[in-house]
PDB file of the backbone (N, CA, C, O) and the ligand in Angstrom, with CONECT records:
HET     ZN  A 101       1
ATOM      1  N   UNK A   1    -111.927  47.287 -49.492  1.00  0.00           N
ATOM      2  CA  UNK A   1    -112.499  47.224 -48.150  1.00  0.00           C
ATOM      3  C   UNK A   1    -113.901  46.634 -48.219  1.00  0.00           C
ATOM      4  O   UNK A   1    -114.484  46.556 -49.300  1.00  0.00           O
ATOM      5  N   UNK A   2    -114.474  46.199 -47.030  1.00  0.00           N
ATOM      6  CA  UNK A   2    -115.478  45.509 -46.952  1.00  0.00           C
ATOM      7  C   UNK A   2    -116.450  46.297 -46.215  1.00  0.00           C
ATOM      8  O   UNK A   2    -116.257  46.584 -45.034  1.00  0.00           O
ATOM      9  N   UNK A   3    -117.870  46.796 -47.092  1.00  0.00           N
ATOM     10  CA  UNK A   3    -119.216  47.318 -46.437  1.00  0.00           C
ATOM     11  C   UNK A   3    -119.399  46.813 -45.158  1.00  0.00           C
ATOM     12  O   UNK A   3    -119.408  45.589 -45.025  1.00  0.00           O
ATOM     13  N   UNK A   4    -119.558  47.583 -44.126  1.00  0.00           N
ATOM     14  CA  UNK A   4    -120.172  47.263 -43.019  1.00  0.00           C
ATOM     15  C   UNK A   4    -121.598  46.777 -42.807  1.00  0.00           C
ATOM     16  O   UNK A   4    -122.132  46.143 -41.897  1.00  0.00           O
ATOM     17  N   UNK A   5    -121.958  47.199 -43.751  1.00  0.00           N
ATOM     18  CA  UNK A   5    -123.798  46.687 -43.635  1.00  0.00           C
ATOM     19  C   UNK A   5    -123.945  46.040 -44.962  1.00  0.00           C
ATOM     20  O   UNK A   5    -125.148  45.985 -45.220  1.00  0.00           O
ATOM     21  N   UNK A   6    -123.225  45.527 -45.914  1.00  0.00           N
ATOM     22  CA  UNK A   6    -123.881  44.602 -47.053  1.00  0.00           C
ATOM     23  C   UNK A   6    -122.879  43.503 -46.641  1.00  0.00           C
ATOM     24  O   UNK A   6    -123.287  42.342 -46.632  1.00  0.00           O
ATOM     25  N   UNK A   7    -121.675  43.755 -46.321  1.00  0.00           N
ATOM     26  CA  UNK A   7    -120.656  43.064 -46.068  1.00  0.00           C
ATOM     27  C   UNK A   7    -119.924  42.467 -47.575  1.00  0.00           C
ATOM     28  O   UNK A   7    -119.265  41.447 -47.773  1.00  0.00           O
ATOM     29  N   UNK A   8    -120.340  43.541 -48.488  1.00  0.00           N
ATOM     30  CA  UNK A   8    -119.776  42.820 -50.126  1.00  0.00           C
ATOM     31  C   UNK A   8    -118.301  44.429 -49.954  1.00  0.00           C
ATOM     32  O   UNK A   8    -118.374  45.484 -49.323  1.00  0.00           O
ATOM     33  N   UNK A   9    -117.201  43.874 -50.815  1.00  0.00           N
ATOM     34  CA  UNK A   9    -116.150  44.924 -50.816  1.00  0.00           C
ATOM     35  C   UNK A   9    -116.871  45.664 -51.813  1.00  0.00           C
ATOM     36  O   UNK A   9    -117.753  45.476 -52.651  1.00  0.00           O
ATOM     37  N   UNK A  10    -115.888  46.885 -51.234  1.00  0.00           N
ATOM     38  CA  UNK A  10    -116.507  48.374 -51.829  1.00  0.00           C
ATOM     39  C   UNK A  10    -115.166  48.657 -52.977  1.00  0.00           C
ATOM     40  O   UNK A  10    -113.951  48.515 -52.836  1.00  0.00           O
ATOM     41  N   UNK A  11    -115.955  49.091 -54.081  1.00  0.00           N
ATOM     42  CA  UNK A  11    -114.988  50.127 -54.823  1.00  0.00           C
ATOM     43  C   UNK A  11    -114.169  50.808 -54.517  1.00  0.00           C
ATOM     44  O   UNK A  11    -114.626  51.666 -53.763  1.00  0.00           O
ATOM     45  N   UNK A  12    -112.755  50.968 -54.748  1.00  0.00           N
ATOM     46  CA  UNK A  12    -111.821  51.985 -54.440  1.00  0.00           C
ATOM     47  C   UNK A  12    -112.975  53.255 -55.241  1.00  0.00           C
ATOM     48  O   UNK A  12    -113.429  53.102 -56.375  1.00  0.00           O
ATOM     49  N   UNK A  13    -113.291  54.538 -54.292  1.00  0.00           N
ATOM     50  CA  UNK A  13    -114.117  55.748 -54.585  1.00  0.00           C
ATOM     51  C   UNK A  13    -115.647  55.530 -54.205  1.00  0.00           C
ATOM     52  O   UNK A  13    -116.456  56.458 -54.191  1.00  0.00           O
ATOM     53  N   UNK A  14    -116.003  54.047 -53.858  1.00  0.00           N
ATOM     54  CA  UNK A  14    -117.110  54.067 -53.507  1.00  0.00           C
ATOM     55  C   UNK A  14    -117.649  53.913 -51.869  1.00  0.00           C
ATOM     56  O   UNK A  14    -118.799  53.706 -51.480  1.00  0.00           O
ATOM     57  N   UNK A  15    -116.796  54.034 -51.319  1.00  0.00           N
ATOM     58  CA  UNK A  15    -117.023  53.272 -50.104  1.00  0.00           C
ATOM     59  C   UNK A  15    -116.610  55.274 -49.070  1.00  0.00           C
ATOM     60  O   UNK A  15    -115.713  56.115 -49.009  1.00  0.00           O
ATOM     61  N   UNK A  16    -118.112  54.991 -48.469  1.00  0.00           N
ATOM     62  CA  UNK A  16    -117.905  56.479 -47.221  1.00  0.00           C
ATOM     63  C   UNK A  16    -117.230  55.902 -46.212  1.00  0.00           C
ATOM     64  O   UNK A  16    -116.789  54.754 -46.259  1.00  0.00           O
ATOM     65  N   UNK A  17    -117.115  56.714 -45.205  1.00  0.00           N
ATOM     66  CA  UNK A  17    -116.293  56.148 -43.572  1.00  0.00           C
ATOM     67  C   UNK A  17    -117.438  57.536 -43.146  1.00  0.00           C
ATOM     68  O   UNK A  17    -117.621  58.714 -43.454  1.00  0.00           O
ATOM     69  N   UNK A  18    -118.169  56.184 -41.994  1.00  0.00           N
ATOM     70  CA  UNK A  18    -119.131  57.208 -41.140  1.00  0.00           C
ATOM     71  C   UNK A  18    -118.700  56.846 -40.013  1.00  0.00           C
ATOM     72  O   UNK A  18    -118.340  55.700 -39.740  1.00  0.00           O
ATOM     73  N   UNK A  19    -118.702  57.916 -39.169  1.00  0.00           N
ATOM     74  CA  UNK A  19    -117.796  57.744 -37.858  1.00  0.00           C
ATOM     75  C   UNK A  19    -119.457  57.157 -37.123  1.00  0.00           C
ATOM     76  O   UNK A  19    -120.641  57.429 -37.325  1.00  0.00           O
ATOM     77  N   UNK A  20    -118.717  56.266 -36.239  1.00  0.00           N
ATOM     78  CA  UNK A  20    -120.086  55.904 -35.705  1.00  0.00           C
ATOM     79  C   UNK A  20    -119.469  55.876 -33.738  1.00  0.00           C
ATOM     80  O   UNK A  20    -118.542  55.210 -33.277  1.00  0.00           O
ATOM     81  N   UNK A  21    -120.574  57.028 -32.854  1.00  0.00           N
ATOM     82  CA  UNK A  21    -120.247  57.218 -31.394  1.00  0.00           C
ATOM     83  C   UNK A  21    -121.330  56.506 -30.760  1.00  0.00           C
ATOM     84  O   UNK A  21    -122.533  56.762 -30.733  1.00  0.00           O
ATOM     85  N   UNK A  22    -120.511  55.343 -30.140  1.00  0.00           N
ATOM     86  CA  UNK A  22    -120.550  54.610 -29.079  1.00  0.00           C
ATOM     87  C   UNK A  22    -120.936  55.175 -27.886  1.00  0.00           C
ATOM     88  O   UNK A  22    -120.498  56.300 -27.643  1.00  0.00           O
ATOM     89  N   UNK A  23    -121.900  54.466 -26.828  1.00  0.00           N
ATOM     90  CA  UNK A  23    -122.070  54.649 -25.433  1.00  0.00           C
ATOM     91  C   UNK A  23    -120.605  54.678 -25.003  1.00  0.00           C
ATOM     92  O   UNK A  23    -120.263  55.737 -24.477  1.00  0.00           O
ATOM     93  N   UNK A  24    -119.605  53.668 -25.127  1.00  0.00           N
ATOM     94  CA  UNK A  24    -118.576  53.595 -24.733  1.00  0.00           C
ATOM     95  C   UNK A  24    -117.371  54.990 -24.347  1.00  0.00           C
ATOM     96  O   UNK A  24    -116.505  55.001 -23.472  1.00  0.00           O
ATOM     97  N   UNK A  25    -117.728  56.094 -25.375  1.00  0.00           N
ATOM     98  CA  UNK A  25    -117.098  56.864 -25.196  1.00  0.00           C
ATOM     99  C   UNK A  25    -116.290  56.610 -26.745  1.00  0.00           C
ATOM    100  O   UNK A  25    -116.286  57.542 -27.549  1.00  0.00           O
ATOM    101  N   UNK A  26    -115.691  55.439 -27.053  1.00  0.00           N
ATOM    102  CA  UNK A  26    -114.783  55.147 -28.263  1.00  0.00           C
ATOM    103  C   UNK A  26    -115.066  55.422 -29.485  1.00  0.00           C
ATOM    104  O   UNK A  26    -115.439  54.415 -30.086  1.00  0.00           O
ATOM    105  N   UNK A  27    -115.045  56.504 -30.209  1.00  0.00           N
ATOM    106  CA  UNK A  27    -115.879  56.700 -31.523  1.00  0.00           C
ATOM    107  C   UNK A  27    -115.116  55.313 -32.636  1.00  0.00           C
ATOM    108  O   UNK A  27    -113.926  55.002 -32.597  1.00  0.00           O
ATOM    109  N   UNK A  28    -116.065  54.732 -33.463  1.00  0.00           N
ATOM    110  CA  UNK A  28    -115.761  53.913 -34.221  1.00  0.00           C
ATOM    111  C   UNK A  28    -115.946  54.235 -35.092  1.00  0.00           C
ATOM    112  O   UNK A  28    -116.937  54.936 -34.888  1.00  0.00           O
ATOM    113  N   UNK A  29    -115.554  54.336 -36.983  1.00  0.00           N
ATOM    114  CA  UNK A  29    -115.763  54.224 -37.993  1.00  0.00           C
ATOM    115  C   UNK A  29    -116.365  53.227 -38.855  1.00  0.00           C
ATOM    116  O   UNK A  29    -115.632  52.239 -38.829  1.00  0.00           O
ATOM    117  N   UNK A  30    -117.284  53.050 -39.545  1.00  0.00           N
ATOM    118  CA  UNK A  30    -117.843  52.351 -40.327  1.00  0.00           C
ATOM    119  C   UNK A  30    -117.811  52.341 -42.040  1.00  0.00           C
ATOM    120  O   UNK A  30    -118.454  53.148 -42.711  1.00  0.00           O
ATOM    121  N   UNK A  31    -117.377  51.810 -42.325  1.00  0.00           N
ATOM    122  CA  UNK A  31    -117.299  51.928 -44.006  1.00  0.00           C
ATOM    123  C   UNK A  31    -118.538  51.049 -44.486  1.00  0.00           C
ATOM    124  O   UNK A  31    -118.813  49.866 -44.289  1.00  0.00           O
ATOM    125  N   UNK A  32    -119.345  52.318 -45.363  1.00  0.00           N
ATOM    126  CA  UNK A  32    -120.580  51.647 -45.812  1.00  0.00           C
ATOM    127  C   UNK A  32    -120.418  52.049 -47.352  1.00  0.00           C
ATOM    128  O   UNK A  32    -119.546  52.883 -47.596  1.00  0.00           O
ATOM    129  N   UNK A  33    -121.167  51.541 -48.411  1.00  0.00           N
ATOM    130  CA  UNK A  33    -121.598  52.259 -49.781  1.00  0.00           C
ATOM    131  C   UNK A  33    -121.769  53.305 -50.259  1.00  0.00           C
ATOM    132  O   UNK A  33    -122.864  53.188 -50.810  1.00  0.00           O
ATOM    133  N   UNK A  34    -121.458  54.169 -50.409  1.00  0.00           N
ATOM    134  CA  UNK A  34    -121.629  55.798 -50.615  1.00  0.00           C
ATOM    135  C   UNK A  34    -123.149  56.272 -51.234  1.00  0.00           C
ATOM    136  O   UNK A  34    -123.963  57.086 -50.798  1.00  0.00           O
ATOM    137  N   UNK A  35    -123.172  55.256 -52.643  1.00  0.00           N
ATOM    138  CA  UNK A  35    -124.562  55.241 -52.892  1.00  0.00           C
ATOM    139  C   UNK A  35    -125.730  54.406 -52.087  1.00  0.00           C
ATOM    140  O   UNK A  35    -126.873  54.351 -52.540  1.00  0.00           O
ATOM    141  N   UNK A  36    -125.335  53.727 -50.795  1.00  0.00           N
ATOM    142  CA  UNK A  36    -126.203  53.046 -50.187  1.00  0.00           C
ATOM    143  C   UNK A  36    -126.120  51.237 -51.069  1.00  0.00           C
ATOM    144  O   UNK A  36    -125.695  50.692 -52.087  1.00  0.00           O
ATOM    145  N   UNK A  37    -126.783  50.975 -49.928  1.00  0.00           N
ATOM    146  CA  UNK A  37    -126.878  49.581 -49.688  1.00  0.00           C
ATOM    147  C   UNK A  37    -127.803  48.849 -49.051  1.00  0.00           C
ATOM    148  O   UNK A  37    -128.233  49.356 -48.015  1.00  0.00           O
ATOM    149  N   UNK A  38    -128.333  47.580 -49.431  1.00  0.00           N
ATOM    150  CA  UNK A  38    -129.342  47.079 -48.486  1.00  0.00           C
ATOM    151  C   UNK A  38    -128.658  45.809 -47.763  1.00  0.00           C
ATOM    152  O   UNK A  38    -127.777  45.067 -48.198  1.00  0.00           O
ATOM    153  N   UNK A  39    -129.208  45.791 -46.754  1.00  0.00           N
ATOM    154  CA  UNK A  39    -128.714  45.214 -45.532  1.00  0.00           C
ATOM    155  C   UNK A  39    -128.596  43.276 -46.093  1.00  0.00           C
ATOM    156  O   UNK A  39    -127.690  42.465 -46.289  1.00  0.00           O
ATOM    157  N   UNK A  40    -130.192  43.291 -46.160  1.00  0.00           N
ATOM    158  CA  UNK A  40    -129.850  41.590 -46.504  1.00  0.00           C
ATOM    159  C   UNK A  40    -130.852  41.814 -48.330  1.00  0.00           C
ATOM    160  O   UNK A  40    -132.018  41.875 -48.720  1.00  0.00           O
ATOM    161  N   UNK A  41    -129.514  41.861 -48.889  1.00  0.00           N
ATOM    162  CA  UNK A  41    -130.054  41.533 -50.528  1.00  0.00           C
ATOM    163  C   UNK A  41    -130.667  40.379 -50.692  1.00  0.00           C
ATOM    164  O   UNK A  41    -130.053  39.343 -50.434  1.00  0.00           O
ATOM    165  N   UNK A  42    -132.278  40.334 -51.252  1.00  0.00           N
ATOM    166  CA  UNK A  42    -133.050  38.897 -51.131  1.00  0.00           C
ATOM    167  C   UNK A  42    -133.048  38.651 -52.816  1.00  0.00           C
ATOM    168  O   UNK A  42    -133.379  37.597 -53.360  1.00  0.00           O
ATOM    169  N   UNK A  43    -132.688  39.629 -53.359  1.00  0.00           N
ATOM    170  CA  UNK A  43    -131.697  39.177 -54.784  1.00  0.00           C
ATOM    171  C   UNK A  43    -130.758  39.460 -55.405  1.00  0.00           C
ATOM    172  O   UNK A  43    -130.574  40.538 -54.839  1.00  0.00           O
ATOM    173  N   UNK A  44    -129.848  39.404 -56.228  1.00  0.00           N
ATOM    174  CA  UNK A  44    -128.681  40.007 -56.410  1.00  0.00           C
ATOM    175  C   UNK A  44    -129.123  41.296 -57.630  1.00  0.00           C
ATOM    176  O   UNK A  44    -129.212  41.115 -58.845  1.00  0.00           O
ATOM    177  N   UNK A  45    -129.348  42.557 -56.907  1.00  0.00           N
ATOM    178  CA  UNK A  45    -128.613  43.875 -58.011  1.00  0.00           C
ATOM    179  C   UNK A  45    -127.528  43.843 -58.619  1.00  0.00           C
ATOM    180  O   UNK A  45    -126.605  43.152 -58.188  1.00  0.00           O
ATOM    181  N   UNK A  46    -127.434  44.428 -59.510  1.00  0.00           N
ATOM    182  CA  UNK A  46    -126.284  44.646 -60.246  1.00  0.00           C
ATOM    183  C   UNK A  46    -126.013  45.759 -59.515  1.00  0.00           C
ATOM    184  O   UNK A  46    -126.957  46.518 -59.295  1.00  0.00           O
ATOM    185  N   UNK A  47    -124.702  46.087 -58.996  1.00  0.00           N
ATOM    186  CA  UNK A  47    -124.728  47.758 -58.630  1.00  0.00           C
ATOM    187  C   UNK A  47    -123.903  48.667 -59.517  1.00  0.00           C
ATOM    188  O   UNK A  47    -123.144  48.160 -60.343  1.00  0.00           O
ATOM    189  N   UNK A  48    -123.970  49.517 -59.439  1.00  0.00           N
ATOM    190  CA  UNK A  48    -123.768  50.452 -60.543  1.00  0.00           C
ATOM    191  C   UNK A  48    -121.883  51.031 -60.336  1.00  0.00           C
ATOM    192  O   UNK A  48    -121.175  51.751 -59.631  1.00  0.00           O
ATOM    193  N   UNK A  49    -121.828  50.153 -61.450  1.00  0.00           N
ATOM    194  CA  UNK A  49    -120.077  50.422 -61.028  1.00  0.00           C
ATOM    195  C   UNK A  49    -119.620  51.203 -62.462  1.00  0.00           C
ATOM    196  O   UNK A  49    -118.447  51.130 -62.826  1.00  0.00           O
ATOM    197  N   UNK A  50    -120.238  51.666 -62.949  1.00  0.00           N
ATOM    198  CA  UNK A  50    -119.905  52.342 -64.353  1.00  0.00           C
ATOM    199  C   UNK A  50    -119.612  53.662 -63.869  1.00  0.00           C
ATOM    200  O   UNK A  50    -119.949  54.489 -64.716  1.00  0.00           O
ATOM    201  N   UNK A  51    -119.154  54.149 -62.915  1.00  0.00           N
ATOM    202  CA  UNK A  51    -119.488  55.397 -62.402  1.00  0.00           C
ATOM    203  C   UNK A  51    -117.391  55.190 -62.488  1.00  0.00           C
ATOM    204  O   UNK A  51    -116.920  54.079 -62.248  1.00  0.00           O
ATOM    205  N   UNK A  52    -116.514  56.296 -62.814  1.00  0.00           N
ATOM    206  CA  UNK A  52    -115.385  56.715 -62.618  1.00  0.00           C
ATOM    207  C   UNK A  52    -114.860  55.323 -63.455  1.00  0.00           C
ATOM    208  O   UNK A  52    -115.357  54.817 -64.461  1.00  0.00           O
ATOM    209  N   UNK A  53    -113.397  54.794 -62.483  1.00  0.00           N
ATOM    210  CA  UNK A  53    -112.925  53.783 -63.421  1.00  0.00           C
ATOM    211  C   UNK A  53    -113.150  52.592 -63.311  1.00  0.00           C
ATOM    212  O   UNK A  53    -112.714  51.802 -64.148  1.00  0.00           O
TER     213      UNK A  53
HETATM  214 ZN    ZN A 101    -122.775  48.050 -48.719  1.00  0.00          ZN2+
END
């Protein structure tokens, strides 16, 4: 799946689902980084994928 706010795919185990409520009434879900993420990377991190498999 694909980060909502880095927009890079997430690890199967890394990726949260934050419900996100709308004015609309429609609650939406968001899949972001679990350990976080920055919005516009102005260089490339390595991110830390040594974590599980
Ligand atoms: Zn992200």
């Amino acid at each position: 799946m694909i980060c909502d706010r880095c927009d890079k795919p997430i690890p199967e185990g890394e990726a949260e689902h934050v419900p996100v409520f709308s004015g609309s009434g429609a609650g939406a879900t968001v899949v972001l980084h679990r350990d976080g993420c920055r919005v516009s990377p102005t260089h490339p991190v390595p991110y830390p994928t040594g974590r599980g498999r």
